[in-house]
Structures are given as structure tokens and as C-alpha cells.
C-alpha positions in Angstrom: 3.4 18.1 -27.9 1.5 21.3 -26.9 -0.7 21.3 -23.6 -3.9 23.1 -24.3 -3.9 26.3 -22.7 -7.7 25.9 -21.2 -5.8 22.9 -19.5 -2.9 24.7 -18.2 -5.1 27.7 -16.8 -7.5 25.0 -15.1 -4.7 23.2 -13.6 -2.8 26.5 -12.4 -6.2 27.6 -10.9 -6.9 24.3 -9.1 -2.4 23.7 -8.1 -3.2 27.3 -6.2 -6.5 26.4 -4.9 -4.5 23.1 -2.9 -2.0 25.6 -2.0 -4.5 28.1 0.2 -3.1 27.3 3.8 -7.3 27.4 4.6 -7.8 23.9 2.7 -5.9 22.2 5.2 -8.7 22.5 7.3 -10.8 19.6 8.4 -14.1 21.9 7.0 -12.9 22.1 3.9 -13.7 18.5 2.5 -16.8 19.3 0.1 -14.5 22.5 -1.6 -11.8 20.7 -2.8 -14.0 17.5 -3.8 -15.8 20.3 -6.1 -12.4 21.9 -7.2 -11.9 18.3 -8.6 -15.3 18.0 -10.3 -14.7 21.1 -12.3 -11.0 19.6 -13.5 -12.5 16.8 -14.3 -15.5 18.6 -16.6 -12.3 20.3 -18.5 -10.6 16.7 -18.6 -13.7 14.8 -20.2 -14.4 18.0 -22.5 -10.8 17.6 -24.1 -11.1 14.1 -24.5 -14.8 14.4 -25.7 -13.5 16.4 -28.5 -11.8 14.0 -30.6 -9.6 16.9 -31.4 -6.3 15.3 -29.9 -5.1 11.6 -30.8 -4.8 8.7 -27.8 -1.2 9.8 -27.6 -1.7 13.3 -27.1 -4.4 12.9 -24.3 -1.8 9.8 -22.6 0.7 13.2 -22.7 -1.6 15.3 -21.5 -2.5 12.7 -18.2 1.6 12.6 -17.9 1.8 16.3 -17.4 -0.8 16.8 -15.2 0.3 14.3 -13.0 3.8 15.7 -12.9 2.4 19.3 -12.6 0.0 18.4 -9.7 2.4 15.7 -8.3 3.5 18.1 -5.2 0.3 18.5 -4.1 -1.6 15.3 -4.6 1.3 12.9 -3.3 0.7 13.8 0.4 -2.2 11.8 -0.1 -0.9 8.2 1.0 -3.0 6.7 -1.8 -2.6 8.7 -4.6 0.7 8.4 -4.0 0.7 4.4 -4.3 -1.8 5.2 -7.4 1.0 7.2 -8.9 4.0 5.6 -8.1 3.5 1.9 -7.9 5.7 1.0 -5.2 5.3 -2.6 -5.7 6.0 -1.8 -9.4 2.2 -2.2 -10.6 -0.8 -0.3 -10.3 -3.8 -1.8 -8.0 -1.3 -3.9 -5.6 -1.8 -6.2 -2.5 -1.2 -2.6 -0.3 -3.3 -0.7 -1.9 -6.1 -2.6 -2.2 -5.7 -3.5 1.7 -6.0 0.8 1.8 -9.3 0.9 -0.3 -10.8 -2.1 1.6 -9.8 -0.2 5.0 -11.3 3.0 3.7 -9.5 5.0 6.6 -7.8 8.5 4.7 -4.7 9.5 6.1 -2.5 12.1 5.4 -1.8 15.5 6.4 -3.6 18.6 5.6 -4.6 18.8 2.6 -3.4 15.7 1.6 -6.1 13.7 4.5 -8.9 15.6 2.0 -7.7 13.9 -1.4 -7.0 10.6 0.5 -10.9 11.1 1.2 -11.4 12.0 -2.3 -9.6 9.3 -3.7 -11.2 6.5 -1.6 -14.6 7.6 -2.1 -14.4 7.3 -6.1 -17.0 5.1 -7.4 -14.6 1.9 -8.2 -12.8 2.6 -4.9 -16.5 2.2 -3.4 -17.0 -0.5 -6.3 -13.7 -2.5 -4.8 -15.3 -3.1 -1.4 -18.3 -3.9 -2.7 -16.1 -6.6 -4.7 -14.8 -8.1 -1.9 -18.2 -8.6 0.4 -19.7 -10.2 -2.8 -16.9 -12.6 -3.5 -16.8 -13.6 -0.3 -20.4 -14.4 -0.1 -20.2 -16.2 -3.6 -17.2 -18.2 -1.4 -19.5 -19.1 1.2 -21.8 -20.4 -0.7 -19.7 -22.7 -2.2 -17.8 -24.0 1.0 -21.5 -24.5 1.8 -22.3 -26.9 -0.6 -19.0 -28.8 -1.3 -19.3 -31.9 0.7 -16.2 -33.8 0.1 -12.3 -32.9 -0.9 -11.8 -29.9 -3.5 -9.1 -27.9 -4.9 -9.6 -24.3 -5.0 -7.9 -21.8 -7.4 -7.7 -18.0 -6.5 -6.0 -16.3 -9.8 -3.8 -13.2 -8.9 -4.9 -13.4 -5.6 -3.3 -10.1 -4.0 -4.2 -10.4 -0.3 -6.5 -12.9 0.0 -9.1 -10.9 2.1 -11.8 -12.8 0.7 -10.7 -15.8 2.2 -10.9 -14.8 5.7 -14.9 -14.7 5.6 -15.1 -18.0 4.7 -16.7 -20.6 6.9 -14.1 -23.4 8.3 -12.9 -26.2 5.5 -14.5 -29.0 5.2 -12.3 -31.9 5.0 -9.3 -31.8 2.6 -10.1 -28.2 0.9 -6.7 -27.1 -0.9 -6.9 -23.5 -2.3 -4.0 -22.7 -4.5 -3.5 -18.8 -4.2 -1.5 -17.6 -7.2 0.4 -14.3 -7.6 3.6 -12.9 -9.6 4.1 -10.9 -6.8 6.1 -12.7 -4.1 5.7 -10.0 -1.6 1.8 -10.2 -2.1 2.2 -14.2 -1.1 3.7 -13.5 2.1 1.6 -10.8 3.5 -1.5 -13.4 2.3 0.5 -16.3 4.2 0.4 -14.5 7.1 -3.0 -12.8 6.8 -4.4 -16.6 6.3 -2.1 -17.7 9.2 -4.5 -18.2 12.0 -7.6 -19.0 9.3 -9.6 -22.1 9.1 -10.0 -21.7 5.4 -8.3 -24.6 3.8 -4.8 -26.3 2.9 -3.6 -22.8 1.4 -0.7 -23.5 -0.9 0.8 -19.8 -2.5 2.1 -19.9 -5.6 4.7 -17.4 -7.2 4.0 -18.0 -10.6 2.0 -15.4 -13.3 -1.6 -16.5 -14.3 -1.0 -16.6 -18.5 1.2 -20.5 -17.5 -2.4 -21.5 -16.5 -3.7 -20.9 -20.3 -3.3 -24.7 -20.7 -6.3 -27.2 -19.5 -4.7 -30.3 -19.8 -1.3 -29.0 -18.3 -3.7 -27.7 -15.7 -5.3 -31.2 -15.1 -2.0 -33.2 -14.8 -0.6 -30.3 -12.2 -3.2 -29.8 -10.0 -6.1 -32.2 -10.8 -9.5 -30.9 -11.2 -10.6 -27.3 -9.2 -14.2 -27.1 -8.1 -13.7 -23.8 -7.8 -11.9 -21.1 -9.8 -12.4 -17.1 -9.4 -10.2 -13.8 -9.5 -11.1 -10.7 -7.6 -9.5 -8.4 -10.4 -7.0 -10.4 -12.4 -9.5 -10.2 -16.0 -10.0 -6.9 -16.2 -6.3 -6.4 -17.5 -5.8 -8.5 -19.8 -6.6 -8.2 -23.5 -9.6 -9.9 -24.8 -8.0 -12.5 -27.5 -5.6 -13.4 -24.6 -8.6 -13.5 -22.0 -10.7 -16.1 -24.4 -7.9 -18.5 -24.5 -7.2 -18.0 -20.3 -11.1 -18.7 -20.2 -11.6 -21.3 -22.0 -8.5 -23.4 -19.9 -9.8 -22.6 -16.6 -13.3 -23.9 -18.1 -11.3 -27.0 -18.4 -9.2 -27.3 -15.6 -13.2 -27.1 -13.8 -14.5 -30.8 -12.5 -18.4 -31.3 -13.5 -20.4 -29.4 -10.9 -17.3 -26.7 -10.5 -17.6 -22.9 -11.0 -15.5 -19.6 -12.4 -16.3 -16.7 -10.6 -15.3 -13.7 -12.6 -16.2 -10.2 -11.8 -15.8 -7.3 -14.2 -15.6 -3.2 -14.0 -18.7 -2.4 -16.2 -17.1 0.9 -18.0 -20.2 2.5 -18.6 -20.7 2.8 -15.2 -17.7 5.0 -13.9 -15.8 8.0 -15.4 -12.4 7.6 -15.9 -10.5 11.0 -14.5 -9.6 9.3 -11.3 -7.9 6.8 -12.5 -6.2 8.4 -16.1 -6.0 11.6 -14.7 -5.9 12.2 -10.8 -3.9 9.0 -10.4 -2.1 6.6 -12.5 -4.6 2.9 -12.3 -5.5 3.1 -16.3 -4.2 -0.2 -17.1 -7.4 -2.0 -16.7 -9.4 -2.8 -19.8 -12.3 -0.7 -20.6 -15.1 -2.8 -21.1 -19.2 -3.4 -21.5 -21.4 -6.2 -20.6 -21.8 -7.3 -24.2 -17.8 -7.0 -24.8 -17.1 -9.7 -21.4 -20.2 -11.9 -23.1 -18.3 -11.7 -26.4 -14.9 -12.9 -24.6 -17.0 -16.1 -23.3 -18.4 -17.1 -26.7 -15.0 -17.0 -28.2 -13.8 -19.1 -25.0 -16.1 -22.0 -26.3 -18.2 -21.0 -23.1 -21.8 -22.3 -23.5 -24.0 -19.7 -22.8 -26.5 -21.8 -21.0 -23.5 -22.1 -18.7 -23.3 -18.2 -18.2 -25.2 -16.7 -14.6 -24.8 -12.5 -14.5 -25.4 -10.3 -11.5 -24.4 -6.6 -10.5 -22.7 -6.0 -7.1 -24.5 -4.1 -4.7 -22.7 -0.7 -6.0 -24.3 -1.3 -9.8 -20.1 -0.8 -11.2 -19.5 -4.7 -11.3 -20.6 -7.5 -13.0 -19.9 -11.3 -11.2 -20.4 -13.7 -14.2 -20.5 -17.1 -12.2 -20.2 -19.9 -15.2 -21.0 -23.7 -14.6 -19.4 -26.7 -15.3 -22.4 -28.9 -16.6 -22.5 -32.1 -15.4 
């Protein structure tokens, strides 16, 4: 595979930009977010093209990763972006980093920690998390006797610390593959008021089964995931969907928030890091995913986030 040469002279130009001993200097903030703007113009006009096939532009994002590696690792989060030290993109630490919104790093490095947490679905992430945790409130404010919660994938759990103190007999079942991402929640949740947490190590597709739901954990009056939907497929998605639909008593909800693709650009995440597992989807494709669920679309409540970037579908159980 051959690099386009526009891309290697655009890369060496911005590899010795970084390098200038002046942009580690705390003025120098706005240059190097431009320097990235114009990498990114050459990135979308490649892709834009429709000269080069998927493969060859998935190449192309491996190269310039490995070419500008040196210089965008000393950013703390790029360098969890890039190397998945959990051994998956978007996990329990790094989302802790984007909801801190503190850059670290030296030099140079302290600017593209900036840049990186002021991307619009970094800035899209936080504004996740206050929603959800208002959508939370306002259930814990209407639930007036003993409910089972489920939080799908449930990374950290930082949602749950805004949430006013349980009624009576609240049980919120926190599930994660990640065992690591279950303890640091355990702990986060220590000293909370939230709820009978139980944490489960187990990977969301075993909940793709109602019934087998229903006999495990009874029914949930409430079911959400803060991120967990956008990465997986939509056949697969439909059938996880239409369980959790299921495993919902009359009067429950499903709280599912989606990344709306047409509003973000996707260089920071394909290109300047390595986060480009999530699915790239539109309003009308997460609609589509509900009608093949069987959802009714009666059922179906939309909203956007205060950042515009995320949809939080909120679907009923009719009683």
C-alpha cells in the first residue's frame, strides 16, 4: 500500500511543527489546535475522494498514528486513545479523564491533552453523563416501591453518584466484561446511597434473552447504557433491544443514548487517536434498529443532549 504523498508532506510538516521547542509554551494552545485543523482538511479530502478503498484509508489511519505516535503519546489521553491499556477503546479510565476534563501532560503534550478533551464527542461525553443522570433522577423520583435496575456496560458508574437516596429495596445490577471497571465502580459507589448495587462480570450479548432475563433477575423498571449501543452492529442491536424491552415490567423504561454521526467529524477519533470502533449512525438508522426490535413506536420518546451530538431515545413499557 502506497501513502499518498500530499499525506506524507502534511504529516512531515505538522511531526516538525510539534517538534519547535516554542510549542511547548503555555501560549501556544490556539497554533497547534489550527496545525490540527489543517491535517484534518487533508484527512477528510482523501477520504472524500472515493479514490482509495476502506482498507487503504484503515492503512493510511495506521501509519499516521505510527508516524505521529512520538509526538502525540505525551498526551496522557491520546495515549489511552491509542493504546488501550485496558485492552479496549473508550474504557472505565478514560472516560473518568474526559468527564474530569483536566489536560495533563508535558509540553507539548499538556496542548493536545487540551486538544483532545475539547473534541466535540469528548464535550458530547459530559454532556452524556449530566443528562443520564438527570433521566436517573427522575425515575428514582417517581418509583415508589421496590425495583430492579439494570446499567448495561456500566464502566464507572458516575451516573449513579447524582442520584437521590434509594427508596426502599432499589437493586441496580451494574454489568461489565471488564472486571477491573467493577471494582473501581464498587468503590466509587462505596459511600453512595444509591441502591443495593450488585456488579456483574459478565458481557451484555448473554442478556439477548427476555425470558432467561425474567427467570434471573425478575422484572427491571429500569434499563439504560451510557455508551454500550453505539458499538454493536444493528441486526445484533435489534435482537439486544427487543430482550431488554422484555425483561421491562409495565410502567418500566430503556434509556439509550446514541452518537448522532452527522453531527461530529471523524479525524479525532480514526485519525488523531484510535476510538473508531463505535458504529456510525443517523437518527433514522437507531429508529430503524427499534422497528426491527418489535419496538412500538408510540413507545419511542427522542431528545438531543444539551451539546446537539446525542440522541437519548427513552422507550416505555405500556401498561
Amino acid at each position: 500500500m502506497s501513502i499518498p504523498q500530499n499525506l506524507r508532506n502534511e504529516v512531515a510538516e505538522f511531526t516538525a511543527f510539534l517538534d519547535d521547542p516554542d510549542r511547548s509554551e503555555p501560549d501556544q494552545y490556539e497554533l497547534v489546535e489550527a496545525r490540527f485543523d489543517c491535517l484534518k482538511f487533508t484527512t477528510q479530502a482523501l477520504e472524500a475522494s472515493g479514490g482509495f478503498p476502506p482498507d487503504d484509508v484503515r492503512g493510511f489511519q495506521e501509519w499516521f498514528q505510527h508516524e505521529t505516535n512520538p509526538w502525540l503519546l505525551r498526551s496522557p489521553m491520546v495515549t489511552r486513545a491509542r493504546l488501550w491499556p485496558e485492552g479496549y477503546p473508550g474504557d472505565y479510565k478514560t472516560l473518568e479523564g474526559v468527564y474530569a476534563n483536566q489536560p495533563s501532560g508535558e509540553g507539548v503534550g499538556l496542548h493536545i491533552d487540551r486538544y483532545f478533551l475539547s473534541r466535540t464527542l469528548a464535550v458530547a461525553v459530559r454532556s452524556r453523563l449530566r443528562r443520564l443522570s438527570e433521566l436517573l433522577r427522575l425515575r428514582a423520583a417517581v418509583e415508589q416501591t421496590d425495583v430492579k435496575w439494570l446499567n448495561m456496560a456500566c464502566g464507572p458508574c458516575r451516573e449513579l453518584q447524582y442520584i437521590s437516596p434509594a427508596i426502599k429495596n432499589r437493586t441496580i445490577f451494574c454489568v461489565d466484561s471488564d472486571a477491573n471497571a467493577l471494582l473501581y465502580a464498587k468503590k466509587l459507589l462505596a459511600t453512595s446511597q444509591v441502591g443495593q448495587c450488585q456488579f456483574l462480570a459478565e458481557n451484555a450479548y448473554r442478556f439477548a434473552n427476555a425470558q432467561r432475563n425474567v427467570k434471573r433477575f425478575g422484572y427491571f423498571s429500569t434499563i439504560y447504557s451510557a455508551g454500550l449501543f453505539d458499538y454493536i452492529p444493528s441486526d445484533r442491536l435489534a435482537i439486544i433491544i427487543s430482550s431488554l424491552y422484555h425483561s421491562l415490567a409495565d410502567g418500566g423504561v430503556l434509556i439509550a443514548p446514541f452518537k448522532d454521526c452527522t453531527r461530529y467529524e471523524t479525524f479525532d477519533y480514526h485519525w488523531a487517536s484510535r476510538w473508531h470502533f463505535f458504529l456510525q449512525r443517523s437518527e433514522s438508522d437507531f429508529r430503524g434498529v427499534f422497528n426491527s426490535a418489535g419496538v412500538p413506536e408510540d413507545a419511542v420518546r427522542m431528545e438531543r443532549d444539551s451539546s446537539g451530538v446525542l440522541l437519548f431515545f427513552t422507550i416505555y413499557k405500556c401498561l
